[in-house]
Each structure stands twice: as C-alpha cells, then as structure tokens.
RODO-2510 file (C-alpha; in nm, 4 decimals, decimal comma):
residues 165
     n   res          X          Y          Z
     1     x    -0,8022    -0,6283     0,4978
     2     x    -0,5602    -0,5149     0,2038
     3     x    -0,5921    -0,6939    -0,1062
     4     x    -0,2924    -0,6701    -0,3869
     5     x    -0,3994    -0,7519    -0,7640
     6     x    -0,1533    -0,7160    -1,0387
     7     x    -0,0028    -0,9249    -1,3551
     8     x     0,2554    -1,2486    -1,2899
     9     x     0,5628    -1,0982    -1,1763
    10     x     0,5542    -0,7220    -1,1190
    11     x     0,6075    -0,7905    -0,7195
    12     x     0,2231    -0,8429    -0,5379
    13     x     0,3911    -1,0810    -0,2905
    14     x     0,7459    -0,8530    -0,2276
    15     x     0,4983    -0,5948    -0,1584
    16     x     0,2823    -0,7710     0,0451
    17     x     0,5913    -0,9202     0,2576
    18     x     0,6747    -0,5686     0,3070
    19     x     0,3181    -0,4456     0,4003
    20     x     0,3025    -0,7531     0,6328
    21     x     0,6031    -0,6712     0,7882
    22     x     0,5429    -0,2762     0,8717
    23     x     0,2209    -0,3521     1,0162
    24     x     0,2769    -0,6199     1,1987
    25     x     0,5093    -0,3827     1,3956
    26     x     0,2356    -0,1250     1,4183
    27     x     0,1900    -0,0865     1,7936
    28     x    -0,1833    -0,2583     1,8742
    29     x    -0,2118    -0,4187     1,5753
    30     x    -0,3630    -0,7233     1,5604
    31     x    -0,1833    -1,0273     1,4181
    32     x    -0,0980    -0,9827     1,0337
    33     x    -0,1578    -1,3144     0,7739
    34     x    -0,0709    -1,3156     0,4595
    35     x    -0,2749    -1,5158     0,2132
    36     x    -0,2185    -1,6000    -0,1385
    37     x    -0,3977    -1,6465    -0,4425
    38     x    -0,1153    -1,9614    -0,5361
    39     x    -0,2607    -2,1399    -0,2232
    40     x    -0,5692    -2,1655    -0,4150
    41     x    -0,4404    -2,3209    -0,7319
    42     x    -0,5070    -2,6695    -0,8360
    43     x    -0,2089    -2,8972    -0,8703
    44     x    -0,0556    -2,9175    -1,1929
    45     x    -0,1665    -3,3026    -1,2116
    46     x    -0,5680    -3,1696    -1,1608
    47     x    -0,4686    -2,8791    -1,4032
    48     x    -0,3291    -3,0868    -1,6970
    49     x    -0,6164    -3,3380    -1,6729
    50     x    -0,8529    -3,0632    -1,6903
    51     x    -0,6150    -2,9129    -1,9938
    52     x    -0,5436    -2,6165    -1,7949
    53     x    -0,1817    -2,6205    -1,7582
    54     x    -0,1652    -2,2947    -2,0290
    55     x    -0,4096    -2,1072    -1,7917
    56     x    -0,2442    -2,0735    -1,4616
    57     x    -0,3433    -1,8115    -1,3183
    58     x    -0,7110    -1,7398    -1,4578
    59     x    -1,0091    -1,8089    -1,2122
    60     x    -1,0773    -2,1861    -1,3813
    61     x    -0,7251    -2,2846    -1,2928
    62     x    -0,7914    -2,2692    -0,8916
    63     x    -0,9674    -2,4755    -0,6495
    64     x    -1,3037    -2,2455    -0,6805
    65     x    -1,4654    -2,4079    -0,3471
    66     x    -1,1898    -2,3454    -0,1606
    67     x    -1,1100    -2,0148    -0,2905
    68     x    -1,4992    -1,9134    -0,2405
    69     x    -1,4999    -2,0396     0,1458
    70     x    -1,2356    -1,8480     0,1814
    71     x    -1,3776    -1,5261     0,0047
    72     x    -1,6949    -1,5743     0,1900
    73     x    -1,5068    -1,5706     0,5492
    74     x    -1,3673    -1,2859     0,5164
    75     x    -1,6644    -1,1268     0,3010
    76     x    -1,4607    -1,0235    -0,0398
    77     x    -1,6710    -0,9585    -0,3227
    78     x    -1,5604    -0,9652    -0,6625
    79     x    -1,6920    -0,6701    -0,9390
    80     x    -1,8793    -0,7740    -1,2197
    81     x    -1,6700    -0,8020    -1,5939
    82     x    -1,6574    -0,5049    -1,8396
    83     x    -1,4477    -0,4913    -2,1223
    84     x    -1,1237    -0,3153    -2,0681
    85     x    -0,8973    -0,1499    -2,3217
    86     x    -0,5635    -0,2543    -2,4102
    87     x    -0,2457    -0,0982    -2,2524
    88     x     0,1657    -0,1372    -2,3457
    89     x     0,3262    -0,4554    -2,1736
    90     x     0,6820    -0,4981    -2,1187
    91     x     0,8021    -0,8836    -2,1061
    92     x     1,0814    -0,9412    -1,7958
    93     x     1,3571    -1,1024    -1,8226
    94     x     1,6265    -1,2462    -1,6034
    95     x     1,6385    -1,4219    -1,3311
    96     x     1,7022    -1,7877    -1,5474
    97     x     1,9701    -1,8699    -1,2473
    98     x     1,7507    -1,8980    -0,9883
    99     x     1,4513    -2,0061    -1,1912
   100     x     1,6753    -2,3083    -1,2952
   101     x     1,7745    -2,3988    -0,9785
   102     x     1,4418    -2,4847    -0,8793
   103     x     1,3068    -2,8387    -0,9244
   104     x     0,9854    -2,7362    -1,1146
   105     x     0,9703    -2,9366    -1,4347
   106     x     0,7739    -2,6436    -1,5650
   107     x     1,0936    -2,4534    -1,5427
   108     x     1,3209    -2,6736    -1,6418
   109     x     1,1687    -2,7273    -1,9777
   110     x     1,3082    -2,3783    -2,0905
   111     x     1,6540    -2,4382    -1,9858
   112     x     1,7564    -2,5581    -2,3465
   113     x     1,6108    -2,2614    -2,5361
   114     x     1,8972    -2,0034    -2,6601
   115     x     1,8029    -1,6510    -2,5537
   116     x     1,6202    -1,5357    -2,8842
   117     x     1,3964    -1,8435    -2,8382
   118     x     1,3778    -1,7910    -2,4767
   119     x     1,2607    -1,3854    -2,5976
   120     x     1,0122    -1,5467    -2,8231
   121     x     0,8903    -1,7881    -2,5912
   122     x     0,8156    -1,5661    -2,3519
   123     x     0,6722    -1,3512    -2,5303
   124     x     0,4229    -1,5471    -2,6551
   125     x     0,3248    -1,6792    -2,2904
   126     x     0,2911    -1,3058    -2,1985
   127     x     0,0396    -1,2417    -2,5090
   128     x    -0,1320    -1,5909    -2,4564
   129     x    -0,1487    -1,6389    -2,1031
   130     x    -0,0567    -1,3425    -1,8615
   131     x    -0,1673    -1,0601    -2,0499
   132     x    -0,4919    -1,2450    -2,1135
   133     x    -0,5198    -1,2858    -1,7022
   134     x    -0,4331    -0,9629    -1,6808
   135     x    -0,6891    -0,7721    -1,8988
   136     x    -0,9845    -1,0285    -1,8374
   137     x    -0,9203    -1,0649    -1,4623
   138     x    -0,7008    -0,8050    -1,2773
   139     x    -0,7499    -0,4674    -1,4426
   140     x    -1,1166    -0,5126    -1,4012
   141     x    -1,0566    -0,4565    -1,0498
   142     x    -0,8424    -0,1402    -1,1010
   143     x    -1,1193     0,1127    -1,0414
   144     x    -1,2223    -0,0556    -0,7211
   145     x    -0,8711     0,0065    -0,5712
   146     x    -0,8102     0,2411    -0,2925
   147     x    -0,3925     0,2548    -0,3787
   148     x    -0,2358     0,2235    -0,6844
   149     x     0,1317     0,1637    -0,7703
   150     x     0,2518     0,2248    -1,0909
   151     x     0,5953     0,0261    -1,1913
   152     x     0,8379     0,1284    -1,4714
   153     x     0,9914    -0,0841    -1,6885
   154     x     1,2718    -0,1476    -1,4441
   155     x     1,0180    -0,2476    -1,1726
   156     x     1,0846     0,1012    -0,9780
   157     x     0,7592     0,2173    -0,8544
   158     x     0,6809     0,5457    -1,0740
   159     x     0,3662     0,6587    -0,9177
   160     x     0,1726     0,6088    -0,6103
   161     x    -0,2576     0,7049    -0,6371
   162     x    -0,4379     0,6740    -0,3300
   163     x    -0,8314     0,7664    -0,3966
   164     x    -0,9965     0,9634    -0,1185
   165     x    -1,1331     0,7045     0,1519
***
C-alpha cells in the first residue's frame, strides 16, 4: 500500500494516477485501486450545517466512520500530533479557465474578483485554511514517510528522499 500526503494542490492525485498507472503494468502485479481522501468528505450541504464549509480538508470535515472502516480494512494507522515548525508557502495561481468552467458554486463565487482581489483572496484561504491543514495534519506525517518529493515553486519536482527500508 502507498499512501501520498501533501497540501491542496501540489499534485498527490497526478502522482498517484501516474504511480497507478506504472504499476499496474508491473508484470504479476496484482490489481492497482486508487483511493482518495475526497471520497471521504462530507457533502457541502452536511459541511455548511455543521459550519465547516471553511475547513475542507481537515479531519472534522470528512465522514470519520467511513473514513475509519476504511482505515481499519486496510490497517493504516495514523501518528500521534506534535507541534511542527513553520516553513515558506508559495500561493498558486492559474488555472481560473478551467476552474470556471466547472459547475461548483464554490468556484464560481470567485469569478467576479479582479486579479489583486483574487491574489488576496487566495491568499488568505492559503493562511486560514490550507496552510492550517497542512501544518496541523500533513507534515505531521512527514517523518513517517518512506519517499519524499520535494516541488519548486513551479511544481517541478526538486528533490527525491527515499529513507532506507
């Protein structure tokens, strides 16, 4: 089983579509799933009753039974919490096309903003939200990892580590 962790948008599902793909043609390998973390999510409805809708993303924002059946079936265990420092974010952007083409109301609720409010915007969901998810509930997980990949700011992979198995 290969787990991928990382913040909201730096490519855990491109990767994992590619990591799907070259082992599923691995001759004798067994058949390859891919499961995501979104899967698990409660609806948006569920989430704005529960006033969630800012905290996509963090564990209180997904469907914890299911998620935990899940977990337990394939026997993941989470590490305990420790305080991690603080590292240098970039904030992406692009992509408002394609975004906009979707029918999300989520999205479509930024299509108005001009691009320095758009900037601002997003960088406040970054500091808010995702950076929050990121330092409370992914980088916890870092030392546990048997491969990292380290992206630069143009989403090139810099750096591969792979810790001695």
């Amino acid at each position: 089983m290969l787990g991928i962790a990382g913040s909201v948008a730096v490519g855990k599902s491109a990767t994992a579509g590619i990591l799907r793909e070259l082992l599923s043609r691995w001759p004798g390998t067994p058949r390859v799933e891919l499961v995501t973390t979104d899967g698990f999510l409660l609806p948006n409805a569920e989430r704005e009753r529960r006033g969630l809708l800012q905290r996509k993303g963090f564990p209180e924002s997904y469907d914890r039974r299911a998620l935990l059946r899940f977990v337990s079936d394939v026997n993941v265990l989470q590490p305990a919490r420790y305080v991690v420092g603080r590292q240098g974010v970039t904030v992406p952007c692009g992509c408002w096309e394609t975004a906009l083409s979707r029918p999300e109301p989520c999205v479509h609720r930024y299509a108005a903003l001009s691009d320095d409010d758009s900037v601002r915007t997003a960088g406040h969901i970054w500091r808010t939200i995702n950076e929050r998810s990121l330092v409370e509930n992914i980088l916890p997980t870092r030392p546990r990892a048997t491969l990292v990949l380290t992206k630069g700011a143009d989403h090139d992979v810099q750096r591969i580590r792979l810790r001695k198995l």
